[in-house]
N, C-alpha and C positions, 0 to 999 in steps of 0.2 A: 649429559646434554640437557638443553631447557626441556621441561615437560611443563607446558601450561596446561588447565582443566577449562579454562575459558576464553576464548578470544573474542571480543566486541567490536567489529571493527566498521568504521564511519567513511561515507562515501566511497571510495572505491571496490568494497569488500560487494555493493549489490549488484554488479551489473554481470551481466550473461554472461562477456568476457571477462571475467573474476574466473570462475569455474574452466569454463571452457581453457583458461591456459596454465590452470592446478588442476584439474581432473579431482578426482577420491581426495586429494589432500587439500582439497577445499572445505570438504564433510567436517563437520563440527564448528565451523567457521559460522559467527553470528552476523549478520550485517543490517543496515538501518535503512528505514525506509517511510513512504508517507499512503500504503494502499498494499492489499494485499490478493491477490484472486482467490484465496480463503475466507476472505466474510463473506456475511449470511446475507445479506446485501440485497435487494432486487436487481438484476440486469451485472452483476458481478460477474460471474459461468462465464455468460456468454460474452463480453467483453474481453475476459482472458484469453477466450477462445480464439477467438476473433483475432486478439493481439498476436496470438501464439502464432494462430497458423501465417498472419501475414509475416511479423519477422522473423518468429523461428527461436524467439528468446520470452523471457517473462519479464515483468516492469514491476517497477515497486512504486512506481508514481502516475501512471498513465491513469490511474481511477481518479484522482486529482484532478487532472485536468477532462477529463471526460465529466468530472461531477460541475466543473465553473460552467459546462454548458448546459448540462440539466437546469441549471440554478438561474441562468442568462434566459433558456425558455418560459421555463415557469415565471417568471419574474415581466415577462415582457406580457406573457397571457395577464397576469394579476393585473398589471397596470395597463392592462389595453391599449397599448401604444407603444412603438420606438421609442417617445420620448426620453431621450439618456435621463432626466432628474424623473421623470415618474419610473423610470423603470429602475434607478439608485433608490429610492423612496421603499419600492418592493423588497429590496436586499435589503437596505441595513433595520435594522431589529426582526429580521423577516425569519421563519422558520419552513425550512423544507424539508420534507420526510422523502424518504424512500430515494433518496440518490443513492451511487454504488458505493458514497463514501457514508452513505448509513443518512441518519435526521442529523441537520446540522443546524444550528441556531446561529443568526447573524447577532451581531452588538449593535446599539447606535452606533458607532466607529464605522462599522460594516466590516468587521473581523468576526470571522467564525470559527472557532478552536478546535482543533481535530487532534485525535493521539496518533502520533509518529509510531510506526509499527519495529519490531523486533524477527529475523526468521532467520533459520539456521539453514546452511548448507547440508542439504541428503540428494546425495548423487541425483546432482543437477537441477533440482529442486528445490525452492523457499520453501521450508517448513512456518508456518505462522504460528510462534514463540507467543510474541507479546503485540497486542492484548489479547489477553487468554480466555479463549473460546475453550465452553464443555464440549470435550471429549475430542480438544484438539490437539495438536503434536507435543508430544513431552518433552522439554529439551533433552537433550542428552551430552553429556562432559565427554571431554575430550579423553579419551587414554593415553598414557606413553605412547609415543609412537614407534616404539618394538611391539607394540601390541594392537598396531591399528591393518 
């Protein structure tokens, strides 16, 4: 039979229901994402937390969108106003530290570049793979599966 050592698999492979309907035969399974409740992050914890207990699942993008409103407040305090072009003005070249998506730097564009995360399936759990944090989850290869 096939025995792969590594599977990588894009959009489908991250969501809660991935796991929930393979059980253990989802372990070893890599999948992709944009946010991890493993960075070191301020306000990361508790956001997972937070997330976990209301739906019951884990997100691989909710720090995403939880950071454009960190970014939307500060943004609006810098430019002391509503005003949509003063508070555009604040984002683009604009740099914010300490969102849960880490210090993010805008462009003049107003694109701010972030690394897509990497995390393996361990019963039931994203391990955070990539980007690789000291003395975070090692990945680990797949066995045959007569031996898993």
């Amino acid at each position: 039979g096939l025995n792969v050592t590594y599977l990588h698999g894009w959009k489908g492979t991250w969501a809660s229901e991935f796991y929930d309907a393979l059980g253990k035969d989802a372990n070893y399974i890599i999948c992709d994402g944009f946010w991890s409740e493993d960075y070191p992050f301020p306000g990361v914890k508790e956001l997972a937390k937070k997330y976990n207990e209301k739906y019951k699942k884990h997100s691989v993008s909710i720090g995403a969108f939880y950071a454009n409103a960190q970014i939307l407040f500060a943004a609006i305090e810098r430019a002391g106003s509503y005003d949509s072009a003063k508070v555009r003005d604040q984002v683009f070249n604009g740099t914010f530290k300490g969102t849960v998506m880490g210090d993010l730097v805008f462009k003049p564009n107003g694109l701010a570049l972030f690394e897509s995360t990497a995390s393996q399936w361990w019963d039931a759990k994203q391990m955070l793979v990539y980007p690789f944090m000291k003395g975070g989850w090692k990945l680990k290869m797949m066995p045959p599966w007569g031996k898993r």
